[in-house]
C-alpha positions as CSV (number, residue, x, y, z in Angstrom):
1,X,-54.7,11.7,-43.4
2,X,-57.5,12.5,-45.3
3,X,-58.9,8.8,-45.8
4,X,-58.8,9.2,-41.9
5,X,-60.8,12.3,-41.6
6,X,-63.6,11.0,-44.0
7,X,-63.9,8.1,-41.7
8,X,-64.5,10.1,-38.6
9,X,-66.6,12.0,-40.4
10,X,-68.9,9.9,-41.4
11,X,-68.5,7.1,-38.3
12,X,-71.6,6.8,-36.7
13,X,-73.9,9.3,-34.7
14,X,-71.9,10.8,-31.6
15,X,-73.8,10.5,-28.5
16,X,-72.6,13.1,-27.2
17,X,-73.5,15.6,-29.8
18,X,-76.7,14.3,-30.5
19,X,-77.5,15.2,-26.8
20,X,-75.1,18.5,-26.8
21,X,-73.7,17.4,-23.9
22,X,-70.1,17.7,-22.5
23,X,-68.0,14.5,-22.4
24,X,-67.8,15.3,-18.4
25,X,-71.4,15.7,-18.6
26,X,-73.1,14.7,-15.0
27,X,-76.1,11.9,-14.8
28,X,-78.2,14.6,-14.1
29,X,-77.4,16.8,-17.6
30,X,-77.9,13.8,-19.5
31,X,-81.3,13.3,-18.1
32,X,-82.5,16.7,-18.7
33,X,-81.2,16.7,-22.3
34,X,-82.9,13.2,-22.8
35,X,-86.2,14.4,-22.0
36,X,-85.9,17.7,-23.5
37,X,-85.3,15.9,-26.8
38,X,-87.9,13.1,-25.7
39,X,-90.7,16.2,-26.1
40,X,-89.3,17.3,-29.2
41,X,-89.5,13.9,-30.9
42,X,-92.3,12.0,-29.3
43,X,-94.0,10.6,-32.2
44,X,-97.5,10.9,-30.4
45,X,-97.2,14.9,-31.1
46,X,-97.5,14.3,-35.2
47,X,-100.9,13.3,-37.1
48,X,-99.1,12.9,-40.2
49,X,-97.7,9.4,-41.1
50,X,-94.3,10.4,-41.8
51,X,-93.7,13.0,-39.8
52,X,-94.6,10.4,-37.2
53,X,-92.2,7.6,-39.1
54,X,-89.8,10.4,-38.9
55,X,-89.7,11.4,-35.6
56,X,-90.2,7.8,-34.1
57,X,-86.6,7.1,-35.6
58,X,-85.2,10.1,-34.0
59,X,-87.0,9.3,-30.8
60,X,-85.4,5.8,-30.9
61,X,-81.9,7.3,-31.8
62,X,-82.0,9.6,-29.1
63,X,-83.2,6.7,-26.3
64,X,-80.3,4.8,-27.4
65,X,-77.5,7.3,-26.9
66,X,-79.0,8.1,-23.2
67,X,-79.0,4.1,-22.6
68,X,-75.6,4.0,-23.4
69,X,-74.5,7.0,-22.0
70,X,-76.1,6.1,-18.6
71,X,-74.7,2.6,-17.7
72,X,-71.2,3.6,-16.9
73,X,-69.9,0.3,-18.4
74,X,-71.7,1.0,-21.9
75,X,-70.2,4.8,-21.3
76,X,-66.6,3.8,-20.8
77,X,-66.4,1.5,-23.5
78,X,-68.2,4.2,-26.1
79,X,-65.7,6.6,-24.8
80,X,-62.7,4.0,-26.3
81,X,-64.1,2.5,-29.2
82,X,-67.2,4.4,-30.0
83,X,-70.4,2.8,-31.5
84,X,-69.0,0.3,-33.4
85,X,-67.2,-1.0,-30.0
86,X,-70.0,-1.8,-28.6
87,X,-71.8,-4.0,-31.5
88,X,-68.3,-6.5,-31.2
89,X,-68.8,-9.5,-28.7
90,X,-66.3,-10.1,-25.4
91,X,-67.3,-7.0,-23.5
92,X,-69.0,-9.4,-21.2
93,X,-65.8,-10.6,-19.8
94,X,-65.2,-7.0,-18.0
95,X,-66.7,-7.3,-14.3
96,X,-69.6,-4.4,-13.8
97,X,-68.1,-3.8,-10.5
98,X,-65.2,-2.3,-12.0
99,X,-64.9,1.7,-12.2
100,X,-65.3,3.4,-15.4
101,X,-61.3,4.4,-15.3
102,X,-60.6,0.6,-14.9
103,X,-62.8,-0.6,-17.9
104,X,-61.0,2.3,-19.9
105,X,-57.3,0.9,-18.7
106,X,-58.3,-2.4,-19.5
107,X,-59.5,-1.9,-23.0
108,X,-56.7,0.0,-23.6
109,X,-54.7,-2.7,-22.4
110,X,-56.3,-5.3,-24.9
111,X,-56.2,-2.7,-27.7
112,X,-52.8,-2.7,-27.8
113,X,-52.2,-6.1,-27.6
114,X,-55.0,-6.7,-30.2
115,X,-52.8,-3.8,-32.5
116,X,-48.9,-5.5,-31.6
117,X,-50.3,-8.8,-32.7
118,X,-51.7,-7.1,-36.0
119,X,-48.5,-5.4,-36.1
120,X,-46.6,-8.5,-36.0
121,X,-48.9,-10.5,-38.8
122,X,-48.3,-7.0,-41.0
123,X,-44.7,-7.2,-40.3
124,X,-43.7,-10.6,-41.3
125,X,-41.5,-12.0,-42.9
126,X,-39.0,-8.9,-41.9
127,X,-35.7,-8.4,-43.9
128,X,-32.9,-6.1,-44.5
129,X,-30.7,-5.5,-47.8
130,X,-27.3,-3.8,-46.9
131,X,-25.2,-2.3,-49.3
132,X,-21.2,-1.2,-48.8
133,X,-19.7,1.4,-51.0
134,X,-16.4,2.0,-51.1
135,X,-16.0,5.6,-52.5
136,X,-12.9,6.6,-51.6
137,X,-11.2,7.3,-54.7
138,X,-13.7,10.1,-54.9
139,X,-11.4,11.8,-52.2
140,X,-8.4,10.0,-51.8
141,X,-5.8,10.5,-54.3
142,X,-2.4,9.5,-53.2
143,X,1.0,11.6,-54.7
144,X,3.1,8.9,-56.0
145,X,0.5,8.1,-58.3
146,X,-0.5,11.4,-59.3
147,X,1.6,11.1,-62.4
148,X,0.1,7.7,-63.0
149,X,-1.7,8.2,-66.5
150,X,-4.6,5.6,-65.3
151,X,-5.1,7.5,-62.3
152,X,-6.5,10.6,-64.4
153,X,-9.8,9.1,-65.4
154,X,-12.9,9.1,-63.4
155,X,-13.1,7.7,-60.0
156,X,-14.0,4.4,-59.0
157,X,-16.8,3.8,-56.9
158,X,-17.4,0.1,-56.0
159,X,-19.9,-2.6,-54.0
160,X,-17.0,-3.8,-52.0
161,X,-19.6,-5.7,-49.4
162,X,-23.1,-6.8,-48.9
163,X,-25.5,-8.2,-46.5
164,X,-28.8,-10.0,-46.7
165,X,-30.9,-11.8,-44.1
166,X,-34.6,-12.2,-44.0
167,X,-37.2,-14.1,-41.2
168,X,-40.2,-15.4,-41.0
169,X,-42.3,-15.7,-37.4
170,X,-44.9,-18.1,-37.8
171,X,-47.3,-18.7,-34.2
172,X,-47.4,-22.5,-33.5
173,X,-49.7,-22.0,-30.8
174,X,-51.1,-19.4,-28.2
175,X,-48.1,-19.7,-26.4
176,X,-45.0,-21.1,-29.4
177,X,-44.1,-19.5,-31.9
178,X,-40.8,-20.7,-34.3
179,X,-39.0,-18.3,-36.6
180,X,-36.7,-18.8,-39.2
181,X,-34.0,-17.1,-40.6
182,X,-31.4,-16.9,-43.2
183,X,-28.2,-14.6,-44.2
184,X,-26.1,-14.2,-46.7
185,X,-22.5,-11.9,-46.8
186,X,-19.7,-11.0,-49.0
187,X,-17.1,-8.7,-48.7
188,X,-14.1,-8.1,-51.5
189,X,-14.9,-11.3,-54.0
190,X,-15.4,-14.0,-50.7
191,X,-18.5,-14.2,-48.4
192,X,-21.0,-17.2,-46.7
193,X,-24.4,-18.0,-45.1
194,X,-26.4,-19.3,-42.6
195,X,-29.4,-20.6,-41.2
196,X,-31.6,-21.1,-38.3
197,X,-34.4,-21.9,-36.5
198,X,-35.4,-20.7,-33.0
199,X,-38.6,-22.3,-31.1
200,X,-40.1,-20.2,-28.6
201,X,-42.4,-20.5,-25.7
202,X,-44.2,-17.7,-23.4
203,X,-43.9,-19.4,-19.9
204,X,-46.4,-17.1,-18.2
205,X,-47.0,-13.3,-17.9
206,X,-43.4,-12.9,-16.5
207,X,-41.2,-14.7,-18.8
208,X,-40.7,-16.7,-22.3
209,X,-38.0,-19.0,-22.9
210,X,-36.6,-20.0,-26.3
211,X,-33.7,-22.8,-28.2
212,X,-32.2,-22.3,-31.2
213,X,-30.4,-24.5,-33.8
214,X,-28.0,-22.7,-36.6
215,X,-25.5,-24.2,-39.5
216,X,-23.4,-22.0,-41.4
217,X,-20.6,-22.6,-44.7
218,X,-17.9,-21.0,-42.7
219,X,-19.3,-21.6,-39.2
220,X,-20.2,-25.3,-37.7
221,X,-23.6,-26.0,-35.9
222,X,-24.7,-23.6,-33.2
223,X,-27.1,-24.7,-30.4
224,X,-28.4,-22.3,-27.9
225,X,-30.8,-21.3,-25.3
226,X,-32.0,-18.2,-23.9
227,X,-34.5,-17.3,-20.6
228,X,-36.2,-13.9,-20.2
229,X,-38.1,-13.2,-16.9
230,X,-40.0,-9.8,-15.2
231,X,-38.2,-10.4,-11.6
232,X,-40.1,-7.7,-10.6
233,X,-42.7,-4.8,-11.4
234,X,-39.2,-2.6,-12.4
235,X,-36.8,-5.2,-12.8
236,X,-36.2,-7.7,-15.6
237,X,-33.1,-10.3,-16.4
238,X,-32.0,-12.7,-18.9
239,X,-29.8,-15.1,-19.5
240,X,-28.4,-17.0,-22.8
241,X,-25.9,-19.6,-23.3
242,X,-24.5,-21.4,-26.4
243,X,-22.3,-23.6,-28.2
244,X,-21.0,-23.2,-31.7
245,X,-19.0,-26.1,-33.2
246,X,-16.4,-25.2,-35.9
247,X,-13.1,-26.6,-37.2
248,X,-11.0,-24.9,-34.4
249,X,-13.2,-27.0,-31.6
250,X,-16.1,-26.1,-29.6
251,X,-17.0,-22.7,-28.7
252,X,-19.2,-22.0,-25.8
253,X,-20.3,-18.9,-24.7
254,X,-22.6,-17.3,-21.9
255,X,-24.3,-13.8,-21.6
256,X,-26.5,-12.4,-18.7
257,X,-28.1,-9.0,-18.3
258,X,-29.7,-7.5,-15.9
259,X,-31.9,-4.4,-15.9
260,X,-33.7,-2.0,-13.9
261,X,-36.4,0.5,-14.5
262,X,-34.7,3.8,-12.5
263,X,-37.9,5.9,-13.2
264,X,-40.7,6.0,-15.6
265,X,-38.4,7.4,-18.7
266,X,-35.2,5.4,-17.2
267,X,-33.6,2.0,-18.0
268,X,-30.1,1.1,-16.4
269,X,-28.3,-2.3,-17.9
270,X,-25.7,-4.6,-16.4
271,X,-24.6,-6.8,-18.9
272,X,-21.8,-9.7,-18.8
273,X,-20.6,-11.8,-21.5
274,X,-18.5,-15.0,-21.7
275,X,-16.3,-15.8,-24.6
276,X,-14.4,-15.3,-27.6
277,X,-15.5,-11.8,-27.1
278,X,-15.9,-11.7,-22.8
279,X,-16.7,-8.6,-21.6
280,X,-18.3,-6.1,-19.2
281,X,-20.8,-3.6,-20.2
282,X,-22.9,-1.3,-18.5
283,X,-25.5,1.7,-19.6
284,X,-28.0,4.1,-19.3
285,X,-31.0,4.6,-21.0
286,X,-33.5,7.4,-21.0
287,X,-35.9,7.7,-23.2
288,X,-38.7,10.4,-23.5
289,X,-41.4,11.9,-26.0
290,X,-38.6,14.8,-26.9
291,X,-35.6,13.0,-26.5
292,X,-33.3,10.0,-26.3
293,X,-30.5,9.6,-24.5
294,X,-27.9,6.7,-24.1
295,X,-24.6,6.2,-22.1
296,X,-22.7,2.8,-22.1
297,X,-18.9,1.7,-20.9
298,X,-17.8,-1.8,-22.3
299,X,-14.6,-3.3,-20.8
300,X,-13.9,-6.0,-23.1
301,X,-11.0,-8.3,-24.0
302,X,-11.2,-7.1,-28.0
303,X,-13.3,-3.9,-27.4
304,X,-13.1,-1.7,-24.9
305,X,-15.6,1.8,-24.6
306,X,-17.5,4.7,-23.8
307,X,-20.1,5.7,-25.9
308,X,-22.7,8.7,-25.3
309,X,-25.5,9.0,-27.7
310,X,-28.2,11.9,-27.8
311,X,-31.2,12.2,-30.1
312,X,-33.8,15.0,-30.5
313,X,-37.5,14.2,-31.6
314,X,-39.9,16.7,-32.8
315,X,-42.9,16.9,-35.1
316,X,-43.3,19.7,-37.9
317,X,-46.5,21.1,-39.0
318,X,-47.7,17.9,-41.0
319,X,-46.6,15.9,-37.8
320,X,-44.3,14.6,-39.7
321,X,-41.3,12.9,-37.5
322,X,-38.2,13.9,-37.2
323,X,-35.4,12.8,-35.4
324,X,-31.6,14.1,-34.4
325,X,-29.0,12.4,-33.3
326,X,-25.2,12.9,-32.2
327,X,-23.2,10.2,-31.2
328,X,-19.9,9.8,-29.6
329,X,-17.6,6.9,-29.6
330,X,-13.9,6.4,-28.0
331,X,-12.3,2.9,-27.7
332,X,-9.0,0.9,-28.1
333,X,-10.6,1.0,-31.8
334,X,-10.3,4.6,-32.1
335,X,-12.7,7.2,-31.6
336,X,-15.7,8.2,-33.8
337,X,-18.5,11.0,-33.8
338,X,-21.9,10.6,-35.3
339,X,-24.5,13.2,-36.5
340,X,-27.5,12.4,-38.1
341,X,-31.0,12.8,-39.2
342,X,-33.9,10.5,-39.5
343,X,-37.6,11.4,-40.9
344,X,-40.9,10.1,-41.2
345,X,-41.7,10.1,-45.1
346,X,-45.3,8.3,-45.1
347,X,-46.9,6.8,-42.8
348,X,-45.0,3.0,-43.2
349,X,-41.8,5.0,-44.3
350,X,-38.3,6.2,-42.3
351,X,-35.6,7.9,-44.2
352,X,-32.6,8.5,-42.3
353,X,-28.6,9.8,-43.4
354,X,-25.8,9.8,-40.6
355,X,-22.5,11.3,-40.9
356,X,-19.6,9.4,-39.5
357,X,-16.0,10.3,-38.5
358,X,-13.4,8.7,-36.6
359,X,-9.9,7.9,-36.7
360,X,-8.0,6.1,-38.0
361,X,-12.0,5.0,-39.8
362,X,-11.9,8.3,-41.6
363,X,-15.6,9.5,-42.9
364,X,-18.8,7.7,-44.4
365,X,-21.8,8.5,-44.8
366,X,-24.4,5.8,-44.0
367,X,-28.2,6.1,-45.9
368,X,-31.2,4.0,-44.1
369,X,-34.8,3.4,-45.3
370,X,-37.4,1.5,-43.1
371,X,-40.1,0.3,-45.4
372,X,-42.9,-1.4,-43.0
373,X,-40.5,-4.9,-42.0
374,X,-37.9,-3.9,-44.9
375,X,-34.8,-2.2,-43.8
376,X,-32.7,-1.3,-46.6
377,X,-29.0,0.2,-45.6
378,X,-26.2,2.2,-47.3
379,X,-22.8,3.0,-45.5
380,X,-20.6,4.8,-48.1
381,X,-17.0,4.9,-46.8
382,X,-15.9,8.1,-48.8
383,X,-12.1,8.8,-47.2
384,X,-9.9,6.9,-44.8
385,X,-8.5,10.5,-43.5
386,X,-9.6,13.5,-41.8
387,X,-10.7,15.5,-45.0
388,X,-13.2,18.5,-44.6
389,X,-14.2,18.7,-48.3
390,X,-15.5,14.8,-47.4
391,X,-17.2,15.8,-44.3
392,X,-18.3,18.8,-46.2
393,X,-19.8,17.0,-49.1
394,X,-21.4,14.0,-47.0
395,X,-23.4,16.9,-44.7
396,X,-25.0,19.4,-47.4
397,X,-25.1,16.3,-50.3
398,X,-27.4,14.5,-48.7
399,X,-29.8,17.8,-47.2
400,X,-29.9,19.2,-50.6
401,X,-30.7,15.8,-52.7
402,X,-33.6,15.1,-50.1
403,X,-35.0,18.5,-50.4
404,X,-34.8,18.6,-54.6
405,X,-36.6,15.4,-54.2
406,X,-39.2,16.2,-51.7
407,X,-40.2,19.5,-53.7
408,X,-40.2,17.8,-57.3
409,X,-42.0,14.6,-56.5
410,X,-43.0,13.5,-52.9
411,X,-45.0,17.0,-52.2
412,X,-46.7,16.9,-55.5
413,X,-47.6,13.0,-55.5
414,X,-48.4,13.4,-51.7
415,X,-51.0,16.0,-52.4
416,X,-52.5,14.1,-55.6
417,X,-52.6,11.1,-53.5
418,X,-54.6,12.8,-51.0
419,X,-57.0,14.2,-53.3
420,X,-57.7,10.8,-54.8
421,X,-58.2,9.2,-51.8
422,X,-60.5,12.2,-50.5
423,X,-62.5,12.3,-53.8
424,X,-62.8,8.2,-53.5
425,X,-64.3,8.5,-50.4
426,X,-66.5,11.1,-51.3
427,X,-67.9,9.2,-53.8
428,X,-68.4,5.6,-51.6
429,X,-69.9,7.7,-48.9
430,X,-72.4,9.7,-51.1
431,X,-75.3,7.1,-50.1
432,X,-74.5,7.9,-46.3
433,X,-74.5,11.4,-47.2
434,X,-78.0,11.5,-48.9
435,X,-79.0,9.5,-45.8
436,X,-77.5,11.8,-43.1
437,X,-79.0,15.0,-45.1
438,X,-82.7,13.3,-45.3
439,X,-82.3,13.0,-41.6
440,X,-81.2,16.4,-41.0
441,X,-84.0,18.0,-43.3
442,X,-86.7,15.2,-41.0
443,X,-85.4,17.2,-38.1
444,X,-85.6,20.1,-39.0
445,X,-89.5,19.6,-39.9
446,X,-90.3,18.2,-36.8
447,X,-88.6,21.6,-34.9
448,X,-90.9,23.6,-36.7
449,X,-94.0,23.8,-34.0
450,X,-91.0,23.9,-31.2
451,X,-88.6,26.8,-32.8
452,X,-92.3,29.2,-33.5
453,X,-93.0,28.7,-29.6
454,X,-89.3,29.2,-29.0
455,X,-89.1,32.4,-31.0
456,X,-92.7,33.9,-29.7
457,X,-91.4,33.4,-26.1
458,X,-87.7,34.7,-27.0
459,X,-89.5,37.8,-28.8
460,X,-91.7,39.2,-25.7
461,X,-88.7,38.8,-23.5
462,X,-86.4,40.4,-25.8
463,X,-84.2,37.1,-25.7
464,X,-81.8,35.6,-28.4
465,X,-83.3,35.0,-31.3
466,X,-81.3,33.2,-34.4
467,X,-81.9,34.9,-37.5
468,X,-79.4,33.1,-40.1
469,X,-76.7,30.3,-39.2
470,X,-74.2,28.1,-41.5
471,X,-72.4,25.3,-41.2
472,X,-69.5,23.7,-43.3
473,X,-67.0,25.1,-45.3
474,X,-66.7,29.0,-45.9
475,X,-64.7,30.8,-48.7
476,X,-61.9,33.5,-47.6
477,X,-60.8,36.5,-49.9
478,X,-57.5,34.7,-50.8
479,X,-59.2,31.2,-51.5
480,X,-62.3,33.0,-53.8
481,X,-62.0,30.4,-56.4
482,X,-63.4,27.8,-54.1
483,X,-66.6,27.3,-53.5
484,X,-68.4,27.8,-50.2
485,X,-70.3,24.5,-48.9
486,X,-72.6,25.2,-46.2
487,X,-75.9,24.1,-44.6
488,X,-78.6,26.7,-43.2
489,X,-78.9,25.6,-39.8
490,X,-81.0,28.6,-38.6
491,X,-83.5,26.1,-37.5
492,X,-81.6,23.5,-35.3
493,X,-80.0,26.0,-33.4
494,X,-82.7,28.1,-32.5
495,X,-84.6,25.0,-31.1
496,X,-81.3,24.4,-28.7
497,X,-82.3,28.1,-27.0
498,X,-83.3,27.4,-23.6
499,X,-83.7,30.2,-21.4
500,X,-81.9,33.1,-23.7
501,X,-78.8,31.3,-24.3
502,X,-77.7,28.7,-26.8
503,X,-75.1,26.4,-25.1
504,X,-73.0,23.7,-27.8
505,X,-70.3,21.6,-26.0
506,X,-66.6,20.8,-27.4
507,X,-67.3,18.6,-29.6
508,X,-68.6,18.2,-33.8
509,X,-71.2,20.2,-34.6
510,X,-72.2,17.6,-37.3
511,X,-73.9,15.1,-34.9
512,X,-76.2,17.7,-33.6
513,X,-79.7,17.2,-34.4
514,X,-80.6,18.9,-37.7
515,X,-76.9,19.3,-39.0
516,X,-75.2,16.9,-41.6
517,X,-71.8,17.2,-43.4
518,X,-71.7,19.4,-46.4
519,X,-67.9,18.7,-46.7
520,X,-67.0,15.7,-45.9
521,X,-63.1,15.7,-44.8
522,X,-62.6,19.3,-44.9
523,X,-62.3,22.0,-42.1
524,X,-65.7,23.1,-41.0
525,X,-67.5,26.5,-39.0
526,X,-70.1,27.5,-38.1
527,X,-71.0,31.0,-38.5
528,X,-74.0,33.1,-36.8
529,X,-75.8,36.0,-37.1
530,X,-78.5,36.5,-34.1
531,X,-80.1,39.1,-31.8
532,X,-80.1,40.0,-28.2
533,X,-82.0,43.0,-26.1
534,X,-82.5,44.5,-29.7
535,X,-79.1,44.7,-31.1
536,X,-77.8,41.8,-33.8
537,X,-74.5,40.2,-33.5
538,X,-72.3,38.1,-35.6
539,X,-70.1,35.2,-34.3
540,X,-67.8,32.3,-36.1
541,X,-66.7,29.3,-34.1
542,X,-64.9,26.1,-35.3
543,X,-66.1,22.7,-35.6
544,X,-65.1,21.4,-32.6
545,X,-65.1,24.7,-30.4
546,X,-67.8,25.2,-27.7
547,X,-69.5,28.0,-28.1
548,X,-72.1,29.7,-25.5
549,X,-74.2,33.3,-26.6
550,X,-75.0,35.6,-25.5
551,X,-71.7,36.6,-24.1
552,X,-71.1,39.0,-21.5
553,X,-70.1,41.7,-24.1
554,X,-73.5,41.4,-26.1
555,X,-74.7,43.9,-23.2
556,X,-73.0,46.8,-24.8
557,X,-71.4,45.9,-28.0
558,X,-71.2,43.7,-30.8
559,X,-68.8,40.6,-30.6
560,X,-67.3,39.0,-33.9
């Protein structure tokens, strides 16, 4: 987070501060800030050579922001990507005709494709590791071996299964792509592998179609085919068949689904399947910014049932995620209920911990990490019966190991981390610092001849007059150990007083003419101290609050 902040801080100048307009702002407010900063630049109103150097590069910044501020095209595309958006080739292919709100939709549109197919390339080869424990002696000590002298040592805790499979997605073309994958399983001493290859080929903007070849130790060739196509705007089906060859004869098998978009948030499912395992399923799936729901009903010939599933999603103060979930199964295979937990660690990192219990499955407790494409998995089957100390110990174990380890070593290498990164970027953006602040101080030289008129004609009318302003970083009484890094910016804001009122808009105070960073990545005010009708008045404002004075109280009393 703080790498990120240092970036937008020191990303190049905003238009819209530089001009102190709003984002909304109207043609005809960008014109008359344009040319109010036009007469306080214009290098023709400086003898001296540098002051005129000076203010001709201010001049020229601020005739580039109003050209690209008024062409809506230029506009909506600086809204999206900012100033480096519109230094990268392509925009040409967008029609000028088109509305500002379709330019924005349709650079959103390819900046999300342009992210997915970065995510994809970041994401590959993709794997998972899966680990069964068996822990049950932990819990499950029978009677008739009670007197059993080998049964009073410790418990046993054993791998009794495991699972590894990894892929690889490699794009043939624009429109093929082939991926490859492997697996690997044991379970109790005895386990196999397998292999394959599937080739796949986006027909057009409404479907893909795919084959896929697969060999296996204990499982003969496999050849299948699948078909996926948008039927319309809120509809969607596909189709797969297949044929897997083994020692027992030929296998085929068919499965068709068929979906429906029931509202924005809402997806129902129709699915059938043919073979070994033929069966009828249907669900329900909703799926919102604070919630997830599911609710499916499989009538099979080996599995039959209901399943309801409900998770919770919320962010806490470091917008950190956090989900919860609760999940209730009942079949011909017994019934089970599921409660868990899942968190956002980093920003690459999911940690989650479900509790399980059924009958006759007894409890387990099953651990998950995402890492980027890794998915590494856990279950630990504790007790094959209904015990509480299990259900006990696989609830609080879990809660109280994560917080232990949160509090002794992710918080404090979190916060060193940030620190180094901040104090990294600090130092690679000290150049562009030095830069920004020889700007500022250029400015603030050329306002001089402005702010003196400003303050003779604010004076005989009894007007606002700015006697001391800061910007950056201030100290409070329980933080005096840190330093205070602010700028004087007495001078810029005076020369923004126009008719007894200083007006800034919502936005970073840092692009305003005059005003540079002092604290790169840090929380930033600005505090003033002015006078109106005679009486002085003190005000603080955040970074990226407007802020308008006088205010209607500055009549009668003092605001702040």
């Amino acid at each position: 987070m703080a790498a990120t902040a240092v970036e937008d801080d020191l990303d190049n100048q905003d238009y819209y501060s530089l001009l102190n307009v709003r984002r909304e702002a109207t043609s005809e407010e960008l014109k008359s800030s344009y040319r109010r900063l036009c007469m306080l630049y214009h290098p023709d109103k400086h003898r001296d050579p540098e002051l005129k150097r000076q203010a001709e590069q201010l001049f020229n910044l601020v005739h580039q922001a109003y050209e690209v501020l008024s062409d809506p095209q230029s506009r909506a595309i600086y809204d999206i990507y900012g100033k480096r958006g519109l230094e990268v080739e392509g925009w040409e292919v967008v029609e000028r005709k088109r509305t500002p709100a379709e330019i924005r939709e349709e650079f959103v549109r390819l900046q999300r494709e342009r992210d997915e197919r970065r995510l994809q390339q970041r994401t590959n080869p993709k794997g998972t590791i899966s680990v069964g424990v068996d822990a049950t002696d932990l819990f499950d000590r029978y009677e008739e071996d009670f007197e059993d002298a080998s049964s009073g040592g410790f418990p046993q805790v054993e791998i009794n299964k495991m699972h590894i499979s990894q892929s690889i997605e490699a794009p043939l073309t624009a429109k093929d792509t082939a991926v490859l994958s492997g697996s690997l399983s044991t379970h109790n001493g005895s386990g196999g592998g397998s292999i394959s290859l599937v080739l796949r080929r986006v027909t057009s903007i409404k479907g893909w179609g795919e084959v896929e070849f697969g060999a296996g130790d204990m499982q003969g060739p496999l050849f299948g085919m699948k078909v996926f196509r948008n039927l319309t705007p809120r509809c969607f089906a596909s189709a797969q068949c297949g044929v897997q060859f083994s020692s027992r004869g030929v296998r085929p098998s068919v499965t068709t689904l068929f979906a429906r978009h029931l509202d924005n948030n809402t997806v129902g499912y129709l699915q059938w399947r043919w073979g070994t395992q033929s069966s009828m399923n249907t669900s329900i799936v909703r799926d919102t910014k604070s919630s997830h729901f599911t609710f499916a009903l499989q009538l099979g010939v080996l599995h039959s049932f209901v399943m309801m599933s409900y998770q919770y999603k919320f962010q806490d103060e470091d917008q950190t995620k956090v989900k919860g979930t609760v999940k209730y199964v009942s079949g011909f295979f017994g019934t089970v209920v599921e409660y868990g937990v899942e968190r956002k660690i980093s920003q690459h990192s999911i940690l989650g911990a479900t509790v399980s219990i059924g009958v006759p499955q007894g409890v387990s407790l099953k651990l998950k990490l995402n890492r980027a494409s890794q998915t590494y998995f856990f279950p630990i089957h504790l007790t094959d019966q209904l015990l509480p100390s299990a259900v006990f110990y696989a609830t609080v174990g879990p809660l109280v190991f994560y917080l232990a380890i949160q509090r002794l070593i992710i918080w404090p290498y979190t916060r060193a981390q940030k620190e180094q990164d901040l104090e990294k970027q600090r130092e690679s953006a000290a150049l562009d610092i030095n830069r920004k602040k020889q700007e500022a101080e250029s400015a603030i030289l050329l306002m001089q001849e402005s702010v003196r008129r400003i303050i003779e004609a604010e004076e005989s009318k009894m007007g606002l007059i700015i006697l001391n302003a800061w910007y950056g970083k201030f100290v409070t009484n329980n933080r005096r150990q840190e330093r205070a890094k602010v700028i004087d910016v007495t001078v810029p804001l005076q020369c923004l007083v126009k008719d007894s009122k200083l007006i800034l808009t919502e936005a970073s105070k840092v692009g305003l003419p005059g005003f540079y960073d002092p604290c790169v990545g840090e929380e930033k005010s600005l505090k003033l101290l002015y006078q109106f009708r005679g009486l002085m008045h003190q005000v603080l404002s955040g970074d990226m609050e407007p802020l308008r004075i006088p205010k209607q109280c500055d009549e009668g009393k003092t605001d702040g």
